[in-house]
N, C-alpha and C positions, 0 to 999 in steps of 0.2 A: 569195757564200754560196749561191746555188741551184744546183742539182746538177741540172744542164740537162737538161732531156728527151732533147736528142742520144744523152746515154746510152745509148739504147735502139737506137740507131742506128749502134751498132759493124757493121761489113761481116762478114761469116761468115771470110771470108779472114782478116779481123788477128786474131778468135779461132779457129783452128783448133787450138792448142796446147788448147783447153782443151775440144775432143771430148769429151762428157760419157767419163769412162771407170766413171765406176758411176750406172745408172738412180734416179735417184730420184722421189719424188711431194712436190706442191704441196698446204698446205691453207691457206686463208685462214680467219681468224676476229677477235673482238675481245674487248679485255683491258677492264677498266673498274675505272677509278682509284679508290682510297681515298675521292677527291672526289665520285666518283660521274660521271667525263669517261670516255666510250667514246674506247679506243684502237684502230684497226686493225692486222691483222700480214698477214703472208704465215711459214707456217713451213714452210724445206724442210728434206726428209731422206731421206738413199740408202735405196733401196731393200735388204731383207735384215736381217738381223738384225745389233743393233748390239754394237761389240764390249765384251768386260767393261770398265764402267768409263762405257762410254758415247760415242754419240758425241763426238769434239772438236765445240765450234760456233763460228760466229762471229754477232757482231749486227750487221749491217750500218745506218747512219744515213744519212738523205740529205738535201741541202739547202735551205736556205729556199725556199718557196713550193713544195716539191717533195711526194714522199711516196713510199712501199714501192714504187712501181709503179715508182718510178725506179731501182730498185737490182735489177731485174730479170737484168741481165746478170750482174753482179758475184754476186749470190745464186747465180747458174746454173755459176759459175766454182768458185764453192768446192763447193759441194753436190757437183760431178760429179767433184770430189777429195777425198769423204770425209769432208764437214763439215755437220754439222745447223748450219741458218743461217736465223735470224729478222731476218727484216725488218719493221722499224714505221713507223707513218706518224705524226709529233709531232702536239703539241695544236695547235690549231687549221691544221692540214693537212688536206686530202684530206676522205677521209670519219671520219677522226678528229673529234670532240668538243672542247669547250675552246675556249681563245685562245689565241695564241702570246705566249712570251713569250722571245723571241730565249734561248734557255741560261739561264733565270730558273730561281728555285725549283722551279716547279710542273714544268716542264720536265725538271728533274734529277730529280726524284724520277719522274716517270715511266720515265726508264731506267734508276734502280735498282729500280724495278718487275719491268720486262721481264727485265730481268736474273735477278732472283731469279727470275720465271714461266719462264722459257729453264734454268737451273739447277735447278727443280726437274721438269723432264719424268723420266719415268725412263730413256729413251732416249739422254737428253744427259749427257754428263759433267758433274760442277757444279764441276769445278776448272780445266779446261781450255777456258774459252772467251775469247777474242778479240773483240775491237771492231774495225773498221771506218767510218770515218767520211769524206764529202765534205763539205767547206765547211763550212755548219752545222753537217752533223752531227761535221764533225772535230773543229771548236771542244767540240761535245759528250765528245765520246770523251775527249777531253785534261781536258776539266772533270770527266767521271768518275773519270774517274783520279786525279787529285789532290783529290776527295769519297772516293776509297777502295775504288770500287767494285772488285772483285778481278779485274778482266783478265787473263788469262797472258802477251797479248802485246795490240798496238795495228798498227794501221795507220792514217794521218795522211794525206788527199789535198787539197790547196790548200786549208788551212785558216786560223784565226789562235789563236794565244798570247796575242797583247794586242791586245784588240780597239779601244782607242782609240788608240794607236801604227797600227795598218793603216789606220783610217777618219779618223782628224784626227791626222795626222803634223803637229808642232809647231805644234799648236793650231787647224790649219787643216782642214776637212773636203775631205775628197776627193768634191764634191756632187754631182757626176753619179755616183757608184759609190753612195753612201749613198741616194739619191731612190731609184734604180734597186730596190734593196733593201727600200728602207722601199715602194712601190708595189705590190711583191710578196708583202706580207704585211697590210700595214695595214689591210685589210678584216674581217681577222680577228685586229684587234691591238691594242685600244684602246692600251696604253702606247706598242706603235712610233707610232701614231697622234698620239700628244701630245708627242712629243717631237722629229715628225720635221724641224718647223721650224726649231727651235734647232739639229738636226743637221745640217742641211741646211746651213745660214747661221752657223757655228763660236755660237751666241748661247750663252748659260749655261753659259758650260767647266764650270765647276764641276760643275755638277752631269749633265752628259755623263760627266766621268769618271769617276765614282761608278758611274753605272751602269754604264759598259766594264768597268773594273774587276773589279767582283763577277760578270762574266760571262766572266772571265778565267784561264787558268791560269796564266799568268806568273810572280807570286808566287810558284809552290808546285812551280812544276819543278823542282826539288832534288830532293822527296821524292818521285819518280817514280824506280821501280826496277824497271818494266814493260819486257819489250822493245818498242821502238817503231820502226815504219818511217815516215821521214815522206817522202811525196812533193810536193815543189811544181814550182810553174810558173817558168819563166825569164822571163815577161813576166804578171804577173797583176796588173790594177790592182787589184784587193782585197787582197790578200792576195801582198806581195812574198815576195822569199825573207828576210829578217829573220825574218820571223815563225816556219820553220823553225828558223833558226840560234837564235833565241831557246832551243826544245825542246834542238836538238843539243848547244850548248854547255851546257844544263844538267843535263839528266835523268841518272839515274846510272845505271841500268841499260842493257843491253846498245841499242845505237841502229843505226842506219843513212840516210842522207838520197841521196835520187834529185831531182835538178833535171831536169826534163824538158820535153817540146814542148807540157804543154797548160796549163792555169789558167782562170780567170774573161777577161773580154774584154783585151784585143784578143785574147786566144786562146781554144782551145775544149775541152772534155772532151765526148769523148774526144781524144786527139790522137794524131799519128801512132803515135806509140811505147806505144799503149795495151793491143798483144799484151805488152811487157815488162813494163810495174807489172805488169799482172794474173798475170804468171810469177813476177813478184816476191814478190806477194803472197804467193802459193800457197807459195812455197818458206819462206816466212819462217814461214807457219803451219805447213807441214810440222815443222820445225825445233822450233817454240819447242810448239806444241800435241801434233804429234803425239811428238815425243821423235826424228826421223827424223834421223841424224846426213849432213846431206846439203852439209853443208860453207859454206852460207852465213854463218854465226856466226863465218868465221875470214876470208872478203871481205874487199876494202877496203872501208868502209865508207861512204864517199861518192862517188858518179858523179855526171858532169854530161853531159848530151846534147848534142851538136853541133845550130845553130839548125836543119837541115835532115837528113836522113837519116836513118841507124842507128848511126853514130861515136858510141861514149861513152866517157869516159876516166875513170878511178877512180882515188882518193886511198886513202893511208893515215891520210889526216886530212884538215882542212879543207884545201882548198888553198893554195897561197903565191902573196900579191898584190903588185904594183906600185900606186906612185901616179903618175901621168902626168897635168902641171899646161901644163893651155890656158887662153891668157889671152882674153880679149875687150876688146880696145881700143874708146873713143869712148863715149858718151853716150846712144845710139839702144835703142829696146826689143829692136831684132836684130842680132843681132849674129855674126861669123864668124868661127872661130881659123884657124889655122895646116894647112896639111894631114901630116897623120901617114906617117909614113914606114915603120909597119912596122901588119902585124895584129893589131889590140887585140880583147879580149873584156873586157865589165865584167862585175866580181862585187864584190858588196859595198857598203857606204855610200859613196857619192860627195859633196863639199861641194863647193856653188857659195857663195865669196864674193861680196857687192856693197854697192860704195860708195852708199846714198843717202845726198843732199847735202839734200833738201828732201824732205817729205812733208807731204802738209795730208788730212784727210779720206779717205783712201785704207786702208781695210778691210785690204787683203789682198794680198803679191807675189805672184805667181806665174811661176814659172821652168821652160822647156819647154827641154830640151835634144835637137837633132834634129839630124841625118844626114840630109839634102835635106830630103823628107818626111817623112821616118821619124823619130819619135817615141822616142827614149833612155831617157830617164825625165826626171819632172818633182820640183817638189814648193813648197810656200808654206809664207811665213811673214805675221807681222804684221808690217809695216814699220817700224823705228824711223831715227830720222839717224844717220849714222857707218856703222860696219860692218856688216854683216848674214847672216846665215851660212845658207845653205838646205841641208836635208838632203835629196836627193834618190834617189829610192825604188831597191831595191837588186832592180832586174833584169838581167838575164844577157841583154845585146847584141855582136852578131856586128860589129867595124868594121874591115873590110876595107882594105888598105895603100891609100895616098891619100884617107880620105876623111875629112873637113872638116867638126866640127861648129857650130854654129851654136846661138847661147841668144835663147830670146824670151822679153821680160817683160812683163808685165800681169795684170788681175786675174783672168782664166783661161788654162787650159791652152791652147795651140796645135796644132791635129790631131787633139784626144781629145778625149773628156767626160768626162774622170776630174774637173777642177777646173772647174762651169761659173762662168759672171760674171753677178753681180746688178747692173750697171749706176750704178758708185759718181759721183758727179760730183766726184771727190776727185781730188785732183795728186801728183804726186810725180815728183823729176829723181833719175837716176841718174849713177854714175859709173864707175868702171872694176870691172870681173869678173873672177876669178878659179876657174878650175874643177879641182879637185884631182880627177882622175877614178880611181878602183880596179879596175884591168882584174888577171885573172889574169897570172902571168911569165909563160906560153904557151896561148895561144889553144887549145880544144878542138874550133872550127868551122876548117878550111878548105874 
């Protein structure tokens, strides 16, 4: 969810498409909530007089533990193409006021604050403005949207839909991604603060998902008839590409979805390919804000980026997948299939079947699927006897003809800290695995 400070630290070369082409001026100030919480902004705008009707704007969000200072570039990218663009810093962020409260009440009503404050300038248009949102803040952007707030268009960058589906995928926390998260805020969090043990350690489903839930748009993507772009990562342990396809296959309005090189760790924003989102961006607000018939609305509207370079291949839909099923023979926690004969690329939900024969006091599987060192995707469950079905997280990996994956099981991840181990003195025997893997019918990486 945090919208890295790297951000700032794009190289002049990968933006050079976005040469300011109109001067604009910077004013900082602060908005102060209904509550009586000082919000901080950054508000840009081109320089010149603006045209009848008003600037188009956009609102740019940024992610947990983050604030306005981090959407520096991205503010800079649109401004210098013709868009009044507020940037705010959330409750309890930055020099903003308040507590946090991950997409809570107090939270939303502050960006329909801004919103209406951004809408009522006289300078800005109050029909044609655009959200923008990283991580947090995308999660935000998506919850405005289905609260009502009147968007023209969205853009969506490695966010989540369902927030208890990304963080406790079948009931099990992803607890090095959730710690990592809750340590970045919980200073200024009392709720992330109290809950983050139970998050931490899957304790209290119940009422875990209560809370993801109400801080979710999931439910209510139907009634989204925003255009929306959403960008995600091909490897993001917060935030897989489910959490996309959740949006894409729902919202009814005009869409488009970019799977790209960057995400939350093991990757990083910005990422290679971060001259193209930000050209994406630009064109998509051209189109939907400024009215500019520039042809993106008739795109294919899904690309997926090859794991290395500038190769990207675009659909007219979702793409069309294979299943490709490796067994894992023998009883042992590691284990090694078959070598592949031609070049796979996953997309999609992959299930690992497995036989446990015995379990006593053992919390939690955990299932790491990996290519030598390299990390696949993982995912847990709770253990029961008999069959047992692991959902494992739906990232976009490059497997090159010959090579030979391998499953490790126990009570954390293997290679990563997405799943850490609290140290169970529990047992369990296994038996035979089966891995239905969902790679695209041709590979996008060679």
């Amino acid at each position: 969810m945090r919208a890295v400070r790297r951000l700032l630290l794009v190289t002049a070369a990968a933006l050079l498409w976005v040469a300011p082409a109109q001067a604009f001026t910077k004013q900082t100030g602060t908005r102060t909530m209904s509550d009586g919480v000082p919000i901080a902004y950054d508000l840009y705008e081109p320089d010149g007089s603006a045209p009848a009707g008003g600037w188009p704007g956009v609102i740019v969000m940024h992610g947990l533990g983050g604030s306005k200072d981090d959407m520096a570039t991205v503010a800079d990218a649109f401004v210098s193409h013709g868009y009044a663009v507020l940037a705010y810093t959330d409750r309890g962020h930055g020099t903003s006021g308040g507590v946090a409260g991950l997409a809570g009440p107090d939270d939303m009503a502050t960006e329909q604050a801004m919103f209406t404050f951004f809408a009522g300038l006289p300078e800005v248009s109050d029909t044609q403005i655009g959200a923008w949102g990283i991580s947090y803040g995308g999660g935000q952007a998506w919850n405005g949207m289905v609260a009502g707030i009147p968007y023209k268009a969205a853009e969506v960058v490695e966010t989540w839909t369902d927030l208890y589906s990304a963080l406790l995928p079948q009931d099990i926390a992803k607890s090095g991604i959730v710690l990592g998260f809750a340590k970045a805020i919980e200073a200024r969090s009392p709720l992330i603060a109290s809950i983050e043990g139970d998050a931490i350690h899957s304790t209290n489903i119940a009422a875990l998902k209560v809370f993801a839930d109400s801080r979710s748009s999931f439910p209510k993507l139907s009634s989204i008839s925003t255009p929306v772009y959403m960008f995600q990562g091909r490897v993001d342990y917060a935030f897989d590409v489910g959490q996309a396809l959740n949006g894409y296959t729902r919202i009814k309005g005009p869409k488009h979805l970019y799977v790209g090189q960057f995400g939350h760790a093991p990757s990083t924003f910005p990422g290679a390919d971060v001259s193209y989102v930000l050209s994406q961006g630009v064109a998509w607000y051209d189109h939907w804000l400024k009215n500019a018939p520039n042809g993106i609305d008739k795109a294919p509207p899904v690309t997926i980026a090859a794991a290395t370079g500038s190769k990207r291949t675009s659909y007219a839909g979702l793409p069309k997948t294979k299943v490709i099923t490796v067994g894992f023979r023998g009883t042992t926690t590691q284990r090694t299939g078959p070598k592949f004969q031609q070049p796979l690329e996953t997309f999609g939900v992959s299930l690992l079947k497995v036989q446990v024969q015995s379990v006593k006091n053992y919390p939690r599987l955990v299932a790491t699927v990996l290519a030598g060192n390299r990390v696949i995707s993982h995912g847990g469950i709770v253990p029961k006897r008999g069959l047992n079905t692991i959902r494992l997280a739906n990232y976009v990996q490059y497997l090159p003809k010959g090579t030979k994956l391998s499953v490790a099981f126990g009570e954390s991840s293997k290679n990563d800290v997405a799943y850490l181990g609290f140290g169970s003195a529990g047992t369990i025997t296994l038996g035979a695995a089966v891995l239905s893997l969902q790679v695209l019918t041709k590979p996008v990486t060679k």
